[in-house]
C-alpha positions as CSV (number, residue, x, y, z in Angstrom):
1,X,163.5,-37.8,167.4
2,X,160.8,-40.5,167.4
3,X,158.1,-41.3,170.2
4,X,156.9,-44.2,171.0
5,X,154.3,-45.0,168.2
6,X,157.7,-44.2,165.3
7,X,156.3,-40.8,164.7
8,X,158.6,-37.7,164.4
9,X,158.9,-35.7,167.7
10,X,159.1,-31.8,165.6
11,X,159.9,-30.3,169.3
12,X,163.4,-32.1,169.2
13,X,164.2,-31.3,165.6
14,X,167.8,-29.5,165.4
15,X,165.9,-26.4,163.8
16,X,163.1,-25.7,166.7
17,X,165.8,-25.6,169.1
18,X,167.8,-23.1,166.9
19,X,164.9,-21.3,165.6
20,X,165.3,-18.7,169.3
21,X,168.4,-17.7,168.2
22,X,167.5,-17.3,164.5
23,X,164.7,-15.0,165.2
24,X,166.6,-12.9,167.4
25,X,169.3,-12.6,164.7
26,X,166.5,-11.7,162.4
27,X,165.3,-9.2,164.7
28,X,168.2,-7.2,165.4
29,X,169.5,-7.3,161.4
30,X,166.1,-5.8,160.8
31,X,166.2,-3.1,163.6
32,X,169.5,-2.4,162.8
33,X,168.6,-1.9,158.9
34,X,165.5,0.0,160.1
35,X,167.3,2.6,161.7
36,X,169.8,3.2,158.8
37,X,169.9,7.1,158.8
38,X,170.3,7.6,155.0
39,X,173.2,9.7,153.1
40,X,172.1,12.7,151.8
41,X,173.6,14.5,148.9
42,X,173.9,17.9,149.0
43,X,174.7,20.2,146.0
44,X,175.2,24.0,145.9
45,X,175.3,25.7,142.9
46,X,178.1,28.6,143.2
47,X,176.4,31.4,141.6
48,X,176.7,35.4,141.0
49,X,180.4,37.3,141.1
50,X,182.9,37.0,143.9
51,X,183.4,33.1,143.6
52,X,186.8,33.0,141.7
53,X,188.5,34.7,144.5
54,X,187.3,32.0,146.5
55,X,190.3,29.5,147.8
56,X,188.4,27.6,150.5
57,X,185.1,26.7,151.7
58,X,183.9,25.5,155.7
59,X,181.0,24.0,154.9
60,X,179.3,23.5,158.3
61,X,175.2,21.2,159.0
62,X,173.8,22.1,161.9
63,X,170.5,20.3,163.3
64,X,167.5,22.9,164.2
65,X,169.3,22.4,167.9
66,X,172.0,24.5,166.4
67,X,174.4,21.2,167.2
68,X,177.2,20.6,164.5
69,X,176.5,17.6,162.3
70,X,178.9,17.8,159.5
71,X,182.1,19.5,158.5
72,X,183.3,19.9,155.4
73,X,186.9,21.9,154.7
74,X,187.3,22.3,151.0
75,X,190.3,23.8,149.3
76,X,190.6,24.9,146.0
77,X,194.2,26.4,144.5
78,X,192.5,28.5,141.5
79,X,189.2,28.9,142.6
80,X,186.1,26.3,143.8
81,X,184.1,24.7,140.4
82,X,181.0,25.6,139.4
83,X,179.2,23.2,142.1
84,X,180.3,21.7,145.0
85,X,178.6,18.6,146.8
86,X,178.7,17.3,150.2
87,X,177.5,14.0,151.1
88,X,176.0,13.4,154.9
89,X,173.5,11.2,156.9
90,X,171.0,13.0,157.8
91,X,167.2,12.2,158.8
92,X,164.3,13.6,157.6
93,X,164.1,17.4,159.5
94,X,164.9,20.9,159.5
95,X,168.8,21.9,158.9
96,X,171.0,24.8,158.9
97,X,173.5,25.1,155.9
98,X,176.9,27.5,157.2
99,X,179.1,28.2,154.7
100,X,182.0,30.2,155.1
101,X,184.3,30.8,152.4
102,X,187.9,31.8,152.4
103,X,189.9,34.3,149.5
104,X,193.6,33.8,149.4
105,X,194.4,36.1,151.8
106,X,193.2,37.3,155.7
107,X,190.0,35.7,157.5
108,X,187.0,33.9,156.2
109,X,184.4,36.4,153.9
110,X,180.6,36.9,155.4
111,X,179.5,33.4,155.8
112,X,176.2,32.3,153.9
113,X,173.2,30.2,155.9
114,X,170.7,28.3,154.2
115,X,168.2,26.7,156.0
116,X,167.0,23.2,155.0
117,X,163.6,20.5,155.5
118,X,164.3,17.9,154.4
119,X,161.9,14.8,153.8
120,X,162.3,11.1,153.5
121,X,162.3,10.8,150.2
122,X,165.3,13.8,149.8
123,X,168.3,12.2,149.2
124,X,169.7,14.9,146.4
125,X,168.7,18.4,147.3
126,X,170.4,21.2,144.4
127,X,170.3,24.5,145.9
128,X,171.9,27.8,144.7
129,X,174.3,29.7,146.9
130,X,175.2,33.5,146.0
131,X,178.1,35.1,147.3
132,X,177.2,37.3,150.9
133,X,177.3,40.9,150.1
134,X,181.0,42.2,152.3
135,X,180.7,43.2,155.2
């Protein structure tokens, strides 16, 4: 630690030696933060007639690629509430929103798409959905 005149030697201190493998630590935690795709909140606000027959809901995100993101079943035994939210991580782009919903009986009811652009500062997007007229 000390040359020959007493001084301190600061390229043997314990630190300098450590410091490679601190920086690289520092590096990745901040490229691995920096990447953090954030959670998005989506919120649809069931609106019109035709709802209350409603007992479940596919809620499907696809990117503008038309590749599935996120898949939501949802059930509801007397009907879906008023609003129903679905939480993803998604970046900043262009997204399609399939919803199919399902009545108590037989196969799923005209699905509903919604397209969506989403910026970076977007993390709560409120949208309403009406019911698809039958088919």
């Amino acid at each position: 630690m000390q040359d020959e005149a007493g001084k301190r030697d600061w390229r043997r201190h314990p630190l300098v030696r450590r410091l490679p493998l601190l920086l690289l630590l520092a590096l990745g935690l901040w490229w691995w933060k920096g990447s953090d795709v954030p959670e998005r909140e989506l919120v649809w606000w069931l609106e019109g007639p035709g709802w209350s027959d409603v007992r479940a809901l596919d809620v499907q995100v696809k990117d503008a690629q038309g590749e599935l993101l996120k898949r939501v079943m949802l059930t509801f035994p007397s009907g879906p509430p008023a609003s129903l939210t679905v939480k993803a991580e998604l970046a900043a782009g262009t997204y399609e929103v399939w919803v199919f919903p399902r009545g108590p009986h037989g196969p799923s009811l005209p699905p509903r798409v919604e397209h969506l652009t989403l910026g970076t500062e977007d993390l709560r997007v409120e949208r309403n959905l009406r019911m698809a007229r039958s088919r």
